[in-house]
C-alpha positions as CSV (number, residue, x, y, z in Angstrom):
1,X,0.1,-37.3,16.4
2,X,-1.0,-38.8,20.1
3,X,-4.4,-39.7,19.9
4,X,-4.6,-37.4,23.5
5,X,-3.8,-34.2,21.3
6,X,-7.1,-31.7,20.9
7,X,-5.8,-29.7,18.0
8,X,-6.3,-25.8,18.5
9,X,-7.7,-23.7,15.6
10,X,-6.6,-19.9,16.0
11,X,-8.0,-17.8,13.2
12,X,-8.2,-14.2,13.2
13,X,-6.8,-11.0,11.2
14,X,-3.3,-9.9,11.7
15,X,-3.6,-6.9,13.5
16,X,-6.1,-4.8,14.6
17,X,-5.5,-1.2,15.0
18,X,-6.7,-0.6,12.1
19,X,-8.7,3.1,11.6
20,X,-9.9,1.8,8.4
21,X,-12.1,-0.3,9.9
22,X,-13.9,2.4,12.4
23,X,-17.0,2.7,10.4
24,X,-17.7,-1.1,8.6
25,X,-16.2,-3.3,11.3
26,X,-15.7,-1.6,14.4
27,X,-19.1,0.4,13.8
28,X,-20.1,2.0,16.9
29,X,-17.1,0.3,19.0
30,X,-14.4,2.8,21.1
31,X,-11.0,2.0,20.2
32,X,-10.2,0.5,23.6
33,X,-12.4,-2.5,22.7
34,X,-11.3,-3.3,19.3
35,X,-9.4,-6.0,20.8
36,X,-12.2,-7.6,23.2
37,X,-14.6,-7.0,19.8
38,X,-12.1,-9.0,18.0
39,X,-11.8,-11.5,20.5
40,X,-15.3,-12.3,20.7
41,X,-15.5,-13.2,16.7
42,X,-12.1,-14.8,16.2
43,X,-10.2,-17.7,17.5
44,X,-6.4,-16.2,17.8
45,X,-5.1,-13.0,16.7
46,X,-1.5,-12.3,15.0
47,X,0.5,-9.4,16.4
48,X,2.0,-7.1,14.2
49,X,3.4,-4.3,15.9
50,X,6.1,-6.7,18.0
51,X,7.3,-6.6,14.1
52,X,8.5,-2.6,14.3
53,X,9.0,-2.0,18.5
54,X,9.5,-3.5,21.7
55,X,6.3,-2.4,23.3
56,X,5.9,-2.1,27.0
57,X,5.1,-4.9,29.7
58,X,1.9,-3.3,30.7
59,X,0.4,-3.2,27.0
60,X,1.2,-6.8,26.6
61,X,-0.2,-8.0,30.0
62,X,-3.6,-5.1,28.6
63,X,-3.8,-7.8,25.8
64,X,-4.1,-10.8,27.9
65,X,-6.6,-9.1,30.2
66,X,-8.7,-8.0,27.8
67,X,-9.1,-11.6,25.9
68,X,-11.2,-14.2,27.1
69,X,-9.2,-17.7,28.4
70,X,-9.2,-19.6,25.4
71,X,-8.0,-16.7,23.3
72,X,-4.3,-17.0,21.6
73,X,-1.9,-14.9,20.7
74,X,0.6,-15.5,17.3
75,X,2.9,-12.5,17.6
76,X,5.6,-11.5,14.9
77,X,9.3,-11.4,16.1
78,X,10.7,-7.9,15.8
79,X,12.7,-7.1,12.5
80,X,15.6,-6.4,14.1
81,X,16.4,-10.3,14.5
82,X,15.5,-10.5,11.1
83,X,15.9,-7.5,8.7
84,X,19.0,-6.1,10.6
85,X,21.0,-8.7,11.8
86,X,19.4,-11.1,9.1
87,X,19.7,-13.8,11.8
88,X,23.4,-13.5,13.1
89,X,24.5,-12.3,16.4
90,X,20.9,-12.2,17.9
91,X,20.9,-13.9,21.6
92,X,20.5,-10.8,23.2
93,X,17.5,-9.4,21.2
94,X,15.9,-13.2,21.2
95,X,16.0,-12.8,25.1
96,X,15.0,-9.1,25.2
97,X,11.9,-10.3,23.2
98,X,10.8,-13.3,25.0
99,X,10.6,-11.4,28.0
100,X,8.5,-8.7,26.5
101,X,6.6,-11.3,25.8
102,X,6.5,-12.6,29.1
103,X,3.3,-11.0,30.4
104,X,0.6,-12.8,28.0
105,X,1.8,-16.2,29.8
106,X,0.1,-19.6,28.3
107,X,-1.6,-17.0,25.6
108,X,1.5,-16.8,23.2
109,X,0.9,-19.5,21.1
110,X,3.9,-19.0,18.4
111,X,6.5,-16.4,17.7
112,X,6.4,-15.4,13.7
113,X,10.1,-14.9,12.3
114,X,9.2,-13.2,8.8
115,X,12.5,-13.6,6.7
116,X,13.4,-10.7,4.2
117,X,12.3,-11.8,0.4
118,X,16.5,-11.2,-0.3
119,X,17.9,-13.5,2.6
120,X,18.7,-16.7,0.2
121,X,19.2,-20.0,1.7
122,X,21.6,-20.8,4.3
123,X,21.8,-23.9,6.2
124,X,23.7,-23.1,9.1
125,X,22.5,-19.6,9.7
126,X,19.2,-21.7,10.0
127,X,20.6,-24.3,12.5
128,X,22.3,-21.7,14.1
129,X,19.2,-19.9,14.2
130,X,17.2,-23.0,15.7
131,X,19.7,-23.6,17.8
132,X,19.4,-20.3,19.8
133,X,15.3,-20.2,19.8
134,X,16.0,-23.4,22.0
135,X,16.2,-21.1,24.9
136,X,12.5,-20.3,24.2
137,X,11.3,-24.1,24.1
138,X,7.7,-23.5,25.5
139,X,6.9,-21.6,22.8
140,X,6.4,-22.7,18.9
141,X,8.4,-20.9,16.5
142,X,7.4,-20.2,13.1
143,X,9.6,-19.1,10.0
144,X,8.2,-17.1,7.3
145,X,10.6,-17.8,4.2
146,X,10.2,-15.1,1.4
147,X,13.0,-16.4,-1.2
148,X,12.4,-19.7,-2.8
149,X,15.8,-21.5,-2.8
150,X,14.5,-22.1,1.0
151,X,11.8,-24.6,0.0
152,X,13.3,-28.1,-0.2
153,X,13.7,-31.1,2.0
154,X,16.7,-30.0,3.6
155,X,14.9,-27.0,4.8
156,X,12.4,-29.0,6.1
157,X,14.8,-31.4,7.8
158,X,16.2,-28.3,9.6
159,X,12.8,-27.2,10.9
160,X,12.1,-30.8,12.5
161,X,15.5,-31.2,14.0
162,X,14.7,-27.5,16.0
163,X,10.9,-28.4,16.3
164,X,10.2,-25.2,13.5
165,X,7.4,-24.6,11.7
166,X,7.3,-23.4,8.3
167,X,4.4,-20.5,7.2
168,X,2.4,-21.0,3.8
169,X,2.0,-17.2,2.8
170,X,-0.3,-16.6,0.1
171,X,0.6,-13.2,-1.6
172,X,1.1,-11.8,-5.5
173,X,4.7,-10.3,-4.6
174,X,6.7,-13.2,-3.2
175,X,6.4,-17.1,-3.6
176,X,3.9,-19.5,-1.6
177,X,5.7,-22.5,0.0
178,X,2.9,-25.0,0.9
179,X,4.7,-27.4,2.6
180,X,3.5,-27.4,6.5
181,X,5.2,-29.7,9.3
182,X,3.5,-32.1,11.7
183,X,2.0,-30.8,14.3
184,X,1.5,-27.0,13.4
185,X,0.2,-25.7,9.9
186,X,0.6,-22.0,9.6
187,X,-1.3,-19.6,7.1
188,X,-1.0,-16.3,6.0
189,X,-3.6,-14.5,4.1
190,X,-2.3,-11.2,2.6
191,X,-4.6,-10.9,-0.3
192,X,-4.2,-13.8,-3.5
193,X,-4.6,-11.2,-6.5
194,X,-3.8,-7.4,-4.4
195,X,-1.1,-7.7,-1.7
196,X,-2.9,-6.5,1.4
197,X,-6.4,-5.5,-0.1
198,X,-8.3,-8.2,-2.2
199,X,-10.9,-10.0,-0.5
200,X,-10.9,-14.0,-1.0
201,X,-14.7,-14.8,0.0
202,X,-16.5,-17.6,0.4
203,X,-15.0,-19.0,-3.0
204,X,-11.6,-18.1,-2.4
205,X,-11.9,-19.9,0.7
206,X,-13.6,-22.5,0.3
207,X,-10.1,-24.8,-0.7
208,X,-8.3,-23.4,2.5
209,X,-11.4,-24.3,4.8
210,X,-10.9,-27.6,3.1
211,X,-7.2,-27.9,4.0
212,X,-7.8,-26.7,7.4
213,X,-10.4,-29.5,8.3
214,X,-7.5,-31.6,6.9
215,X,-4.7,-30.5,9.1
216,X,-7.3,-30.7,12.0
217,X,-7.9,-34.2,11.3
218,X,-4.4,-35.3,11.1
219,X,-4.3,-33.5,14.5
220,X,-2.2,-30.6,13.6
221,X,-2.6,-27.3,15.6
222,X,-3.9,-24.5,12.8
223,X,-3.0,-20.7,12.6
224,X,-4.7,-19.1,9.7
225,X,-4.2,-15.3,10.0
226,X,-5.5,-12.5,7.3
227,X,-3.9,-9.6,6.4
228,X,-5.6,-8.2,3.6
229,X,-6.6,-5.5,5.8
230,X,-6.7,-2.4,3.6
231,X,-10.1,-3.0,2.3
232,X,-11.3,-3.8,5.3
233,X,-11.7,-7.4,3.8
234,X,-9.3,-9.3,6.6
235,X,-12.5,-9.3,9.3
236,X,-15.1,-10.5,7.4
237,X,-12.5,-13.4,5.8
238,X,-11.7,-14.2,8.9
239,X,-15.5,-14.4,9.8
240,X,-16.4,-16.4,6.8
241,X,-13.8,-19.1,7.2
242,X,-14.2,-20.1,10.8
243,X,-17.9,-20.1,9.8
244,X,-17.2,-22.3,7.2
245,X,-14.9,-24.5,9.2
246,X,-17.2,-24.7,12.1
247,X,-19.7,-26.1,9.5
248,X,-17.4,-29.2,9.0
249,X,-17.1,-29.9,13.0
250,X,-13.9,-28.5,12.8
251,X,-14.1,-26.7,16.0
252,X,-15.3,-30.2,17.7
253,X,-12.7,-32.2,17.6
């Protein structure tokens, strides 16, 4: 990496409508400022309801107004790219999402494609894929791969020649790929022992906050995004770990 670069560290919970959370975490806060609460303890934020609908232009440009400057946003790619057309045929929904996304401007940091755990490898549908997102250049792209016959050096080779990132996704139903590209690492959180519920604390994160300060000082940009959110745990992870990393500089550099 250029010596110029400043990584950015963007960590957060994925998601935040959550009415689960009305009486630990969002104690005493009205529902129109769960976002700006959010936004005042985390880094970044990933967006999961992009995942289900194409929301309109004026609740996008509400998120970017109510999130201070340096404030990012990682927002999932909707599933019918994915899930439905399972990557084939999608130029017209890729451009009916990027400009939905349009309104949060220099804010959208990445664009999350989360693969179904039964699409098996396929190297052209990937090219293809990469191929098309190269309309959306200004943007990073990240691929979520939820079948393990993805995770090899050809993969990897793909994701460089589009300028992809891969996403290690820590979860007991599907496997964890923990390979991570130059230049952006990628984390998902969704609970190591109970898919979206169990808690990692300060012990379970203690070996990420040590990869993260890695990545940082290799000059990589870092996305670590928690969605044990069930439990109400996803918060106070998120909480402990920039805590953490801020104790070894890591917001400094």
């Amino acid at each position: 990496m250029s010596g110029n670069h400043r990584p950015q560290i963007r960590i957060g919970t994925s998601g935040w409508t959550y009415p689960s959370w009305r009486s630990g975490f969002y104690a005493g806060v009205p529902q129109r400022r769960w976002l700006a609460h959010c936004a005042e303890r985390f880094t970044g934020i990933e967006v999961n309801a992009t995942f289900y609908r194409q929301l309109k232009p004026e609740t996008v440009a509400g998120w970017r107004a109510n999130t201070p400057a340096d404030f990012a946003f990682a927002v999932k790619g909707h599933r019918f790219v994915t899930h439905v057309r399972r990557l084939k045929d999608v130029e017209e929904p890729l451009q009916r999402a990027k400009t939905g996304l349009e309104p949060l401007g220099d804010k959208l940091a990445c664009v999350l494609w989360q693969l179904p755990p039964s699409l098996k490898k396929d190297p052209g549908l990937l090219r293809d894929f990469g191929g098309r997102l190269a309309a959306w250049r200004k943007t990073r792209h990240v691929i979520e791969f939820r079948h393990r016959s993805w995770f090899d050096d050809e993969t990897l080779a793909i994701l460089a020649e589009h300028a992809l990132a891969t996403c290690i996704s820590d979860a007991p139903r599907w496997p964890m790929w923990e390979a991570a590209v130059p230049a952006l690492a990628y984390v998902r959180l969704h609970g190591h022992e109970r898919l979206y519920a169990s808690r990692y604390g300060e012990e379970g994160l203690r070996p990420w906050a040590e990869r993260v300060l890695s990545w940082l000082a290799d000059g990589c940009d870092v996305h670590v995004y928690f969605d044990n959110d069930a439990e109400g745990a996803a918060p106070d992870d998120a909480q402990t770990l920039i805590a953490m990393v801020r104790a070894g500089d890591g917001f400094d550099r």
